[in-house]
PASEBA-1860 file (N, C-alpha, C; in nm, 3 decimals):
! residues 152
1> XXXXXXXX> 0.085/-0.117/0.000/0.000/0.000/0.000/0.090/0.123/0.000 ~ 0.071/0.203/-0.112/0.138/0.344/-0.108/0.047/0.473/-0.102 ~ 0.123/0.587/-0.089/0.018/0.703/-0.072/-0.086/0.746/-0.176 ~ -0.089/0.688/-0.312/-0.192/0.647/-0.423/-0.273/0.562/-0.355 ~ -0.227/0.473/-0.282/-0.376/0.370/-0.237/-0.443/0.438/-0.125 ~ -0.357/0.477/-0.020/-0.491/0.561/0.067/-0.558/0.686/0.047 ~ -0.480/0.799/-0.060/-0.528/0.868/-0.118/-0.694/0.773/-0.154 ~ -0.670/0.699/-0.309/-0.747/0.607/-0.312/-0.873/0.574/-0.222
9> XXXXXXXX> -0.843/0.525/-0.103/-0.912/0.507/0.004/-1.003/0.604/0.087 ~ -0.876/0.694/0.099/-0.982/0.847/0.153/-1.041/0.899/0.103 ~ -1.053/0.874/-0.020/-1.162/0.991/-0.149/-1.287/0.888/-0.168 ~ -1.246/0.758/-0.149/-1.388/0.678/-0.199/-1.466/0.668/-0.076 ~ -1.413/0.681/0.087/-1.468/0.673/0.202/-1.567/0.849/0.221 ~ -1.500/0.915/0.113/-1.580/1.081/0.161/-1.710/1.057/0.042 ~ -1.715/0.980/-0.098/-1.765/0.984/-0.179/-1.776/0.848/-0.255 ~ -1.799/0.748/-0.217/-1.860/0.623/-0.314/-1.866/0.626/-0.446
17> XXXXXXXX> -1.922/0.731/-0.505/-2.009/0.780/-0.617/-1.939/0.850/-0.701 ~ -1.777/0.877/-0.651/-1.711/0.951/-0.738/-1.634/0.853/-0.902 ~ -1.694/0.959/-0.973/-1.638/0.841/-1.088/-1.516/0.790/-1.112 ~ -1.466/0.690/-1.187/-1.308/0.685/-1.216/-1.202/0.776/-1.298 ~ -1.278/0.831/-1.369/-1.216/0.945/-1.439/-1.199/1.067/-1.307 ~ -1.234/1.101/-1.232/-1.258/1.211/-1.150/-1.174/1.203/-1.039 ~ -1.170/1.057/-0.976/-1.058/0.971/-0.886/-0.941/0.990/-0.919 ~ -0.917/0.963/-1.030/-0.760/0.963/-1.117/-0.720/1.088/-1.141
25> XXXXXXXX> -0.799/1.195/-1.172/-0.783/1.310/-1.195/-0.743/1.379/-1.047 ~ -0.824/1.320/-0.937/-0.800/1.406/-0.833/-0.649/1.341/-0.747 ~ -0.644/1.189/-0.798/-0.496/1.168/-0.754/-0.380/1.163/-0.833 ~ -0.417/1.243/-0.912/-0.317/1.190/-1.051/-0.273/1.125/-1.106 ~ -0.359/1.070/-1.160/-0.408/0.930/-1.227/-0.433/0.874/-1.448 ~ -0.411/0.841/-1.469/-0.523/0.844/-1.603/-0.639/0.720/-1.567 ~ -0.754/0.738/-1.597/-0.843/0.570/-1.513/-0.803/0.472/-1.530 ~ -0.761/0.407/-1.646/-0.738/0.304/-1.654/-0.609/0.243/-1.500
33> XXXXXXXX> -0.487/0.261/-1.462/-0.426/0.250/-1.365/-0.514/0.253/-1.242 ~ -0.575/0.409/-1.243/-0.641/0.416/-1.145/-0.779/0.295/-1.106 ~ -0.852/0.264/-1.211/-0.913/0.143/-1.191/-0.877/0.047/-1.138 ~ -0.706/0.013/-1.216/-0.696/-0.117/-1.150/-0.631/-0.138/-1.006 ~ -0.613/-0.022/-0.971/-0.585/-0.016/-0.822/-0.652/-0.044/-0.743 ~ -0.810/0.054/-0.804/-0.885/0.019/-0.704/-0.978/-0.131/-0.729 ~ -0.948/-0.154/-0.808/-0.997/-0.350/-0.831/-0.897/-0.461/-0.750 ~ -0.776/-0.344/-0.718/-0.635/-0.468/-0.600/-0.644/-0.422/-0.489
41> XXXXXXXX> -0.766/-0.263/-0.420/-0.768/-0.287/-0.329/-0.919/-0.358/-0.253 ~ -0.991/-0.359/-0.343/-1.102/-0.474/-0.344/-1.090/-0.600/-0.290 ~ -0.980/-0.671/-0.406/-0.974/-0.795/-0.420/-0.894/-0.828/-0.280 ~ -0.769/-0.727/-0.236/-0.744/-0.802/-0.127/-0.798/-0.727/-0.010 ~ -0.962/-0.719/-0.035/-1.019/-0.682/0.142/-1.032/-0.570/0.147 ~ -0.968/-0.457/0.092/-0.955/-0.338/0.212/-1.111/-0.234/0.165 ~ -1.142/-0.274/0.053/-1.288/-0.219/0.010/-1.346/-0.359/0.089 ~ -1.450/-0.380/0.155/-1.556/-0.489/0.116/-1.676/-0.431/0.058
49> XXXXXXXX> -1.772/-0.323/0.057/-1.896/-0.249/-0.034/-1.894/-0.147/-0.005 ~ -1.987/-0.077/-0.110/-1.966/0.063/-0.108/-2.145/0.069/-0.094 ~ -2.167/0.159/0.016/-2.339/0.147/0.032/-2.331/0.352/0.047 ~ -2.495/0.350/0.012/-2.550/0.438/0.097/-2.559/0.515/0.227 ~ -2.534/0.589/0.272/-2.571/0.661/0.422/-2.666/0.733/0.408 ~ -2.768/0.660/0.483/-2.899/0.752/0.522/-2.884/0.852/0.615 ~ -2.952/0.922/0.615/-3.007/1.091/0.727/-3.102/0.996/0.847 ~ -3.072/0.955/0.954/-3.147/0.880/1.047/-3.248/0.994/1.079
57> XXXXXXXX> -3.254/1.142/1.138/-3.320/1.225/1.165/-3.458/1.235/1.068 ~ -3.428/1.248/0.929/-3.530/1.217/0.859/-3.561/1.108/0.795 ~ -3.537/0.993/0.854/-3.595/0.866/0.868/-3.702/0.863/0.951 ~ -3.661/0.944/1.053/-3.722/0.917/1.207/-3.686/0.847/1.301 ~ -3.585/0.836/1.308/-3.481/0.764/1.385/-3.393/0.822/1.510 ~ -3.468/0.915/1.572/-3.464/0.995/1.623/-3.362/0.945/1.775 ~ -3.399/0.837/1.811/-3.329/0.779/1.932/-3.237/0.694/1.901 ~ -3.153/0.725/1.960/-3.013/0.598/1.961/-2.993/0.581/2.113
65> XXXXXXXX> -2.988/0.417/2.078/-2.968/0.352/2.236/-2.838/0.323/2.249 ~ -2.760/0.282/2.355/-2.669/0.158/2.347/-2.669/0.079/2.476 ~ -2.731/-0.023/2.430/-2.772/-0.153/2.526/-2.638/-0.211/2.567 ~ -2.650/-0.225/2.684/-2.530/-0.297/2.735/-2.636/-0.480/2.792 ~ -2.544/-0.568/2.785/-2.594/-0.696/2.845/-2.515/-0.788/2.895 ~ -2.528/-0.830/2.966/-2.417/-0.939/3.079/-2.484/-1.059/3.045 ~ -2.426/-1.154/2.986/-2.443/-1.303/2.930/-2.530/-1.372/3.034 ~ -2.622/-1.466/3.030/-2.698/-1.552/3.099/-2.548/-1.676/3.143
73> XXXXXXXX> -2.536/-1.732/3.030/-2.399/-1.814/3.037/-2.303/-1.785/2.948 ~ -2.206/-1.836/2.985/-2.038/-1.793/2.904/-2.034/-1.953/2.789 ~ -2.116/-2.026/2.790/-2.083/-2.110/2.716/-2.102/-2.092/2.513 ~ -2.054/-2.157/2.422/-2.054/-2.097/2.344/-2.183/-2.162/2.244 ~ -2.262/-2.240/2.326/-2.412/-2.238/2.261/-2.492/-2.131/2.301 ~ -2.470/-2.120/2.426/-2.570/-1.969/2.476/-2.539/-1.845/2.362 ~ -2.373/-1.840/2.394/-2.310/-1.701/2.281/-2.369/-1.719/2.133 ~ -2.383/-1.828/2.095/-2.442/-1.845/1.927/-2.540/-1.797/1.927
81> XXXXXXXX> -2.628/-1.844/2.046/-2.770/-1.819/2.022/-2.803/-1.703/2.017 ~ -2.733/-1.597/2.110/-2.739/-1.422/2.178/-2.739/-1.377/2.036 ~ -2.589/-1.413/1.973/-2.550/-1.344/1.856/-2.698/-1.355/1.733 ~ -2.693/-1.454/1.732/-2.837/-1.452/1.600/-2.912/-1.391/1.681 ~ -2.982/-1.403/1.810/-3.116/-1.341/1.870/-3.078/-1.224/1.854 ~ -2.987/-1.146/1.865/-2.988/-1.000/1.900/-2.925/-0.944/1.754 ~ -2.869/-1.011/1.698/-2.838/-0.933/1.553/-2.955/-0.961/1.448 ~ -3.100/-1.066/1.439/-3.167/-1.063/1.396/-3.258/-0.922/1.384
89> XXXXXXXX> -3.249/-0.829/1.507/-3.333/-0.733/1.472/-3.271/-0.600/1.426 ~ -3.365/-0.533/1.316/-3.330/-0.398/1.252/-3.297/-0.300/1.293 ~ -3.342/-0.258/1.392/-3.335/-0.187/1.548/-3.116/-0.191/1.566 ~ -3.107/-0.309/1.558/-2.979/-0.314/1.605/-2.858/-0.282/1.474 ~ -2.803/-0.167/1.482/-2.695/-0.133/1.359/-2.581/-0.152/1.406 ~ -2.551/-0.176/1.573/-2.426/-0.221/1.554/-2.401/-0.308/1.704 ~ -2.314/-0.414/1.681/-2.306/-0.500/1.811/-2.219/-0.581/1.787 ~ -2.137/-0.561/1.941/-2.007/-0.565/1.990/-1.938/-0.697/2.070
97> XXXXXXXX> -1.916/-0.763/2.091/-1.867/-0.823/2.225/-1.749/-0.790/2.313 ~ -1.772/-0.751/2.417/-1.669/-0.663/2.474/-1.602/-0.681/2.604 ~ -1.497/-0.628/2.659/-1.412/-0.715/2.782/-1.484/-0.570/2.879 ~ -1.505/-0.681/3.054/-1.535/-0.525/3.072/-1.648/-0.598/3.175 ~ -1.755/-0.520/3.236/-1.836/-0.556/3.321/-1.917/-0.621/3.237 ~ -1.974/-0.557/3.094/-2.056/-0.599/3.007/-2.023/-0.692/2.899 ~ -2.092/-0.795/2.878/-2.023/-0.840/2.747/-2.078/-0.807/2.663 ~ -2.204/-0.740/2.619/-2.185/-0.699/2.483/-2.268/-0.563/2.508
105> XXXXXXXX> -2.199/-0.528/2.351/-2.308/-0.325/2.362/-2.385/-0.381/2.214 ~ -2.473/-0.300/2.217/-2.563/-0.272/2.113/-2.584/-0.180/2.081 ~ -2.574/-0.107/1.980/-2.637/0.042/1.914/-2.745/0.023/1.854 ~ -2.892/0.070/1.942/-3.021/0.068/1.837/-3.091/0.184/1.815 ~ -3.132/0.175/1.730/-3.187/0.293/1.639/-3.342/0.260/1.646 ~ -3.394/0.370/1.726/-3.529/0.392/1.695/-3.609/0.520/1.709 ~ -3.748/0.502/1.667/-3.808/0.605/1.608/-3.837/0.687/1.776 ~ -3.902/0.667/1.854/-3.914/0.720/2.016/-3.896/0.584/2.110
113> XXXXXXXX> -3.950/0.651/2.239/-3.927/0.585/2.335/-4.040/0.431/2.376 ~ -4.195/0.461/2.287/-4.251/0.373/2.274/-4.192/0.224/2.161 ~ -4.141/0.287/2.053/-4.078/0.184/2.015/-3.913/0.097/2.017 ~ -3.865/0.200/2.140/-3.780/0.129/2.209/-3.795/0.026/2.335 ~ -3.915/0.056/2.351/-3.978/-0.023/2.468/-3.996/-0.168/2.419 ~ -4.044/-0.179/2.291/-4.145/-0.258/2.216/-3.974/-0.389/2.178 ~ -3.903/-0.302/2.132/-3.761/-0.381/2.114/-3.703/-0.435/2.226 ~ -3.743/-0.372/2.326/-3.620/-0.383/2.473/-3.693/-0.555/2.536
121> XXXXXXXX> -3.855/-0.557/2.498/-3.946/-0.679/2.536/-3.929/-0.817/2.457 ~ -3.884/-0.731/2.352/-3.843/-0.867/2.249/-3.694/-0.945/2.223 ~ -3.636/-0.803/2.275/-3.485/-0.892/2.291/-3.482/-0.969/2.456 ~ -3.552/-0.913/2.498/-3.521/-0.982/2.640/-3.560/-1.107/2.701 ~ -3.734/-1.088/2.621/-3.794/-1.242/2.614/-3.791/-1.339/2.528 ~ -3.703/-1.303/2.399/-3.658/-1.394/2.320/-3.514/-1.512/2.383 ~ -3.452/-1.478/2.459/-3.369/-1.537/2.571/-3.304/-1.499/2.672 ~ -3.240/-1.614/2.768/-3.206/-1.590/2.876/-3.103/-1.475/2.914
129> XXXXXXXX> -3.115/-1.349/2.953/-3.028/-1.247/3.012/-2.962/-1.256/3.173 ~ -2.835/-1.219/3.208/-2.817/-1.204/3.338/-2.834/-1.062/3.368 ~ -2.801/-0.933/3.262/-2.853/-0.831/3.326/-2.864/-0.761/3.176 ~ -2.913/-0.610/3.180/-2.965/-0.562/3.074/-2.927/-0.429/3.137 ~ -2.843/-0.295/3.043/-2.906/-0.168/3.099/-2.872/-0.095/2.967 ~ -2.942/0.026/2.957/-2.955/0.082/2.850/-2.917/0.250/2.883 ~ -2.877/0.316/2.769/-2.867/0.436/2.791/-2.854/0.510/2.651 ~ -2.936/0.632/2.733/-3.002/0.710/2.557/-2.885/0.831/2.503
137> XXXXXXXX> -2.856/0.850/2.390/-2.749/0.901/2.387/-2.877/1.084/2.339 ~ -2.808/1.156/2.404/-2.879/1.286/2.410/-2.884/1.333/2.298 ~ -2.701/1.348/2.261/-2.678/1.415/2.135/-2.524/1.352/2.097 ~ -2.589/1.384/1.918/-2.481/1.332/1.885/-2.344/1.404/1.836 ~ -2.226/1.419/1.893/-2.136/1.492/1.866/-2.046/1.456/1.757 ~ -1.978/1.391/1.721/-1.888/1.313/1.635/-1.981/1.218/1.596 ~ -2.008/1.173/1.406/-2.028/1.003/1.338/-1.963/1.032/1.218 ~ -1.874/0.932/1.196/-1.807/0.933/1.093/-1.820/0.781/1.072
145> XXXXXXXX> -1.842/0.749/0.934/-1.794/0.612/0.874/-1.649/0.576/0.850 ~ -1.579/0.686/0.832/-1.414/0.660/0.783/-1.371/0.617/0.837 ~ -1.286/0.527/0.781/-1.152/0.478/0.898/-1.006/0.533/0.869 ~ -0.982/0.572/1.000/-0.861/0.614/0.983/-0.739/0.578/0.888 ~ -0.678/0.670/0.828/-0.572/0.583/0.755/-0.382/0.610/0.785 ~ -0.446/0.691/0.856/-0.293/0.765/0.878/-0.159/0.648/0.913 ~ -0.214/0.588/0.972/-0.100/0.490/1.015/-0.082/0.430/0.931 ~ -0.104/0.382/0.808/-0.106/0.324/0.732/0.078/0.353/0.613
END
């Protein structure tokens, strides 16, 4: 990886949508090269897709949680099961397993506090929990999708 590839990297993480002619142009490029760079940094991993970012606010997505939960058991049929039960729902955009009092966080996204309620009943009675606590994030200061590249 050279400073063409994270160049590369940082322009497609601000813009998906930017064409290949425009990429090459902005790293100094002609496309064709520039294409096939970015088809070698694909192929080995460092792209996996290039999606959309929605506006959650005008979704209506107004609340973000992050559920914390302490395992019922540490065994790794219980953990299989948590993982599908709790990543099955839409509600949940991001989830963690983590060292710490808690073993796992959850980031869920919902519209108010009635339909966080409605989620909090279904993850909980769908299986066994040892503890559950949640906390609403007020406001949001920093979200970025990028990943850092500097070290690179």
């Amino acid at each position: 990886m050279d400073a063409v590839d994270r160049k590369i990297l940082a322009l497609l993480q601000q813009n998906a949508d930017i064409s290949i002619s425009d990429l090459a142009e902005e790293i100094g490029l002609t496309a064709t090269p520039c294409w096939r760079r970015m088809q070698r940094l694909q192929q080995a991993g460092l792209i996996t897709r290039k999606v959309a970012l929605l506006d959650a606010q005008k979704l209506g997505l107004s609340m973000t949680v992050f559920v914390q939960v302490k395992a019922a058991q540490h065994d790794g049929k219980w953990l299989d099961r948590f993982a599908r039960h709790a990543s099955s729902f839409d509600e949940v955009v991001e989830f963690y397993r983590m060292s710490g009092e808690y073993d796992y966080l959850l980031k869920v996204m919902v519209k108010d506090m009635q339909c966080f309620d409605h989620f909090y009943k279904r993850l909980v009675n769908g299986i066994d929990l040892n503890d559950v606590t949640s906390s609403f994030a007020m406001e949001q200061i920093k979200y970025s999708t990028a990943m850092p590249l500097q070290h690179l």
